[in-house]
C-alpha positions in Angstrom: 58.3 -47.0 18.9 54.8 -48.6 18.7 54.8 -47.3 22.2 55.3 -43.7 21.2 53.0 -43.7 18.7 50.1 -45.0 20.3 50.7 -42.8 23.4 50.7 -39.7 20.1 47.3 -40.9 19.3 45.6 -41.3 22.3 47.0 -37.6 23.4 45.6 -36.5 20.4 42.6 -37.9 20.7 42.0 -36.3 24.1 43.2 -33.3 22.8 40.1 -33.5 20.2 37.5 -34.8 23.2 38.2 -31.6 25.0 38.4 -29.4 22.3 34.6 -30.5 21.6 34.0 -30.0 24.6 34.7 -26.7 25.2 32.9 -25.5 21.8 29.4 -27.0 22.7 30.0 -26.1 25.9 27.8 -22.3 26.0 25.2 -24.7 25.3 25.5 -27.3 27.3 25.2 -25.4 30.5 22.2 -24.3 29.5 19.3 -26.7 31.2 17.0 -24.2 32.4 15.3 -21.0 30.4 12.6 -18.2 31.1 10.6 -16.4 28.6 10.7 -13.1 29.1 7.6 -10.4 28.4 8.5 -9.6 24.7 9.8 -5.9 23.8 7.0 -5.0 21.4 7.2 -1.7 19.2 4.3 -0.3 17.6 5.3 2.4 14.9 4.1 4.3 11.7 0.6 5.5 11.4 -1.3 4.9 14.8 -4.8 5.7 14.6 -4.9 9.5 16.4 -7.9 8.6 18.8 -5.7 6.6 20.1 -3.5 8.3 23.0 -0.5 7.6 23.8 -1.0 5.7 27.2 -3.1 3.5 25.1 -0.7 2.4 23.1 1.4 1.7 25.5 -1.0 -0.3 27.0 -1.5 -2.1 24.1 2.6 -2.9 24.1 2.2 -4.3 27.3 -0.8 -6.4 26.2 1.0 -8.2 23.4 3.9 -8.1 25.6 2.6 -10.7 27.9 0.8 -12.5 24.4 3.8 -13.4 22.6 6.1 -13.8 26.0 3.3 -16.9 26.4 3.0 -18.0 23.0 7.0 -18.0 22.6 6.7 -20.6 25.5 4.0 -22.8 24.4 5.8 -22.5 20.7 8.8 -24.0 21.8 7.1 -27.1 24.2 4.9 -28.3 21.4 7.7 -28.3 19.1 9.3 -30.9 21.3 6.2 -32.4 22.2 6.5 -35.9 20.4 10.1 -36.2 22.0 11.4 -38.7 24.4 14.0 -37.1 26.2 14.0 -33.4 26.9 17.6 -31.7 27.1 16.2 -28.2 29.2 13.2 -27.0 31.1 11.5 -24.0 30.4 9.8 -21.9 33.5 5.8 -21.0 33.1 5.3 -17.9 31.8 3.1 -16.4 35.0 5.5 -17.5 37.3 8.1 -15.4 35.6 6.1 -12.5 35.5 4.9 -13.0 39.8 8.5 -13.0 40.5 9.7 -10.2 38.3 6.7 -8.0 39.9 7.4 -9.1 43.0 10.9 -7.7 42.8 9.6 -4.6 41.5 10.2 -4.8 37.7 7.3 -3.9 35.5 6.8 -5.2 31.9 8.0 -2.5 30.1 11.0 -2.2 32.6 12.1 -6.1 32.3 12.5 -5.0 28.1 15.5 -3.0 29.3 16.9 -4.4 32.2 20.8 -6.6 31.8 19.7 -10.3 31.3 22.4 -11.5 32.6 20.8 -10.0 36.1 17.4 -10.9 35.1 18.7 -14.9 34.7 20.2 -14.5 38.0 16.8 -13.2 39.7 14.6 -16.0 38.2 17.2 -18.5 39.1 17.9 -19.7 35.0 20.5 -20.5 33.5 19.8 -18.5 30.3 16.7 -16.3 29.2 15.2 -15.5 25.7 14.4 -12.3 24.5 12.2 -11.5 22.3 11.6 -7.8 20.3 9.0 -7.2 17.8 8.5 -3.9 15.7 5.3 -3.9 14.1 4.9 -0.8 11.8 1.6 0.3 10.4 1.0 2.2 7.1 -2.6 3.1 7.7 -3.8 6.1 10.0 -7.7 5.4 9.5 -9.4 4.1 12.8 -12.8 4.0 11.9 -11.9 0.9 8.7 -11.4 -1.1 12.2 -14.6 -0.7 14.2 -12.9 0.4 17.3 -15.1 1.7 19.6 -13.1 4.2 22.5 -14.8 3.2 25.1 -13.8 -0.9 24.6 -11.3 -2.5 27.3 -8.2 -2.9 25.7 -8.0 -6.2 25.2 -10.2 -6.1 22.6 -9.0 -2.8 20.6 -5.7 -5.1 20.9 -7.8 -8.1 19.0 -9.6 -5.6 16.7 -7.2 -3.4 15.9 -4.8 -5.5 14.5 -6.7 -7.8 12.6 -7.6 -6.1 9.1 -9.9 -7.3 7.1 -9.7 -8.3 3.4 -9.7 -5.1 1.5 -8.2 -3.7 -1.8 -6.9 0.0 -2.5 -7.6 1.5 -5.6 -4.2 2.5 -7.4 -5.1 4.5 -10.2 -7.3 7.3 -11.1 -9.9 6.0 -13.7 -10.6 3.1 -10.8 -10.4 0.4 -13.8 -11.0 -3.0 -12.0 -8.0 -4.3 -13.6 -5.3 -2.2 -12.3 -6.7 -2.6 -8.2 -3.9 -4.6 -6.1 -3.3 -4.9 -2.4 -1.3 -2.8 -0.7 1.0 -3.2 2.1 -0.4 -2.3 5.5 2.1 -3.5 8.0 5.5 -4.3 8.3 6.7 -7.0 11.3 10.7 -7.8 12.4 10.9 -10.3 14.9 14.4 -11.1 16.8 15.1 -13.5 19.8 17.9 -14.0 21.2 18.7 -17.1 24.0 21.1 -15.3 26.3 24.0 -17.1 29.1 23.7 -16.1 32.3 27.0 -17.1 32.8 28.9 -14.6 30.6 25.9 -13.0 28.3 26.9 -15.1 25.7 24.1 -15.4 22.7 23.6 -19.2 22.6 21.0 -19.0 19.6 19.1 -16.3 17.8 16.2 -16.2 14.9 15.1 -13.4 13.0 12.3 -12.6 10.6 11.4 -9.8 8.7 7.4 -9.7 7.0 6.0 -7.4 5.0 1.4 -7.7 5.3 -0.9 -6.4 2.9 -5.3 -6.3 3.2 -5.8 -10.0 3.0 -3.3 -10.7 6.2 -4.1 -10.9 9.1 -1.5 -9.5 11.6 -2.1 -11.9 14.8 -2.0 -14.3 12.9 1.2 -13.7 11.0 2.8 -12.8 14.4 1.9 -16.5 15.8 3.1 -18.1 12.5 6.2 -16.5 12.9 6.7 -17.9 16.7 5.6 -21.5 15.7 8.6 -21.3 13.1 11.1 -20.2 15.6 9.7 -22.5 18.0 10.1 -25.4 15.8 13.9 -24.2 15.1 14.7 -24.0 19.0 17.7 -25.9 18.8 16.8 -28.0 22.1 13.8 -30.4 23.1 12.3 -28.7 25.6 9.4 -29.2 28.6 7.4 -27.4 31.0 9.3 -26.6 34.2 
């Protein structure tokens, strides 16, 4: 009888082990990740000297921004570690082979990354959108010049200075207060290769006003979800 029982228990007990196993297992397969370019929206009131191929080019821009400051987010979070469970793959190298192959920026935003895991030889990728929305149309409040590279309209134009709106009509100084200018959601998702499978996902939702800057509320929001990427990760 003692017999029996024990030979209950230890089933049992084996029956939990692989149990376990099998729930951690979506993440446990996962030991090497790629950062892809970041879908980036920019909506609302865009200044209107600003054409549309510009804008675009200023969603590829940040694109490749965040993409690298998602990566260096979620390595200095896990700097002061020991052991490291997963690698992540550099940023450029991700972006040589998916141009190589013949997928641009914008294109890798929509493409199954499942397929895109499988090209860049990972075992899971993180995707990243961010919808910025702005509720200003003036240009000129941002000293952009038109004939600047684009790099720096995308440093300048983003970047609002400390300013406050007048909200009533007698312009008392008591009644001024800030008003909102942008709106940011951010959302990434960790994705299996395997079976597409979302192994982890963070979202944020921030609303800006005169006194914020927007850059800088963008890479606060990435340190955060870089510090609550559930594994310790380093540099492939």
């Amino acid at each position: 009888m003692k017999n029996l029982l024990c030979l209950l228990l230890i089933g049992a007990g084996l029956l939990h082990s692989s149990c376990a196993h099998k729930q951690g297992n979506s993440a446990g397969k996962v030991k090497l990740i790629a950062v892809l370019p970041a879908e980036i929206q920019l909506t609302g009131k865009q200044p209107k000297k600003l054409k549309p191929d510009q804008i675009e080019k200023l969603e590829e821009a940040e694109s490749l921004l965040i993409q690298n400051r998602m990566v260096e987010a979620i390595v200095s979070a896990s700097a002061e570690e020991k052991h490291h469970t997963i690698g992540v793959v550099d940023a450029d190298k991700i972006n040589r082979t998916l141009q190589s192959s013949g997928i641009s920026v914008r294109e890798s935003w929509n493409a199954e990354p499942e397929k895109l895991a499988e090209l860049l030889g990972v075992d899971a990728v993180l995707r990243i959108k961010v919808t910025k929305t702005r509720y200003m149309s003036n240009l000129s409040g941002y000293g952009i010049n038109l004939g600047t590279e684009i790099v720096e309209i995308l440093k300048n134009f983003y970047i609002p200075g400390a300013r406050f709106v007048e909200d009533n009509p007698d312009n008392s100084p008591n009644k001024k207060k800030l008003s909102t200018t942008h709106s940011i959601d951010f959302y990434a998702r960790l994705i299996r290769k395997e079976n597409g499978t979302v192994v982890w996902s963070d979202t944020e939702v921030r609303d800006l006003d005169f006194n914020d800057s927007v850059d800088q509320a963008i890479a606060a929001i990435i340190k955060k979800a870089g510090e609550k990427f559930p594994k310790k990760v380093k540099r492939w």
